[in-house]
C-alpha positions in Angstrom: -25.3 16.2 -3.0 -21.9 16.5 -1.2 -20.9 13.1 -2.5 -21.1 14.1 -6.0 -19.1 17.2 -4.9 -16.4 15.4 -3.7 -16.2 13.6 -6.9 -18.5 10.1 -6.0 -18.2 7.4 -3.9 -14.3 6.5 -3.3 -13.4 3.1 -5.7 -11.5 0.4 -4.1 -7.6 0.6 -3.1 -5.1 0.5 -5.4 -2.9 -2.4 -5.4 1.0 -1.6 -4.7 3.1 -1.1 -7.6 4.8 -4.4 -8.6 8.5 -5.1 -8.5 10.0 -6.5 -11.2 10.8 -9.8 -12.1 15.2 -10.8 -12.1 15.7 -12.3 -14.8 18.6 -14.6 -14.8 20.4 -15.4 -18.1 22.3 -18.5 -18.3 24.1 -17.1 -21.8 25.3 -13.9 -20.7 28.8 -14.4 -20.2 30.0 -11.4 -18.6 31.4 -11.0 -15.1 28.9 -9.2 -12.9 30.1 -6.2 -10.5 31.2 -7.2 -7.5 28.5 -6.8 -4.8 31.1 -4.1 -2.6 32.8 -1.2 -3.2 36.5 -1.2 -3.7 38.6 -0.4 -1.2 40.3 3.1 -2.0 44.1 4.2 -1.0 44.6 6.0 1.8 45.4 9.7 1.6 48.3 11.3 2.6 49.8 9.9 5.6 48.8 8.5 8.5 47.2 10.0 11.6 50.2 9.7 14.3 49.3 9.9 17.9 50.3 13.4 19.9 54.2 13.0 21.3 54.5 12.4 24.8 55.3 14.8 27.7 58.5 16.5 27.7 61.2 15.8 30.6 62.6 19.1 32.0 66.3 19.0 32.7 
């Protein structure tokens, strides 16, 4: 009786889902994206180093 309480016998595995196919056009003309990010400018200005120790007179 417990079986049917738990809902029956468990059924077989479920298969992964599927990835889908790529499908490659030959007539689409346009240029894909380019597969990295563009670079962007750097902000404000660059990191200097600290100064050096002063010399006292």
């Amino acid at each position: 009786m417990q079986a049917f309480a738990l809902g029956g016998p468990k059924g077989p595995p479920s298969a992964p889902p599927t990835i889908p196919p790529i499908i490659i056009n030959p007539f689409n003309r346009e240029t894909p994206a380019p597969a990295i990010d563009p670079r962007l400018p750097p902000i404000g200005r660059p990191v200097m180093p600290p100064p050096g120790p002063r010399q006292r007179v």
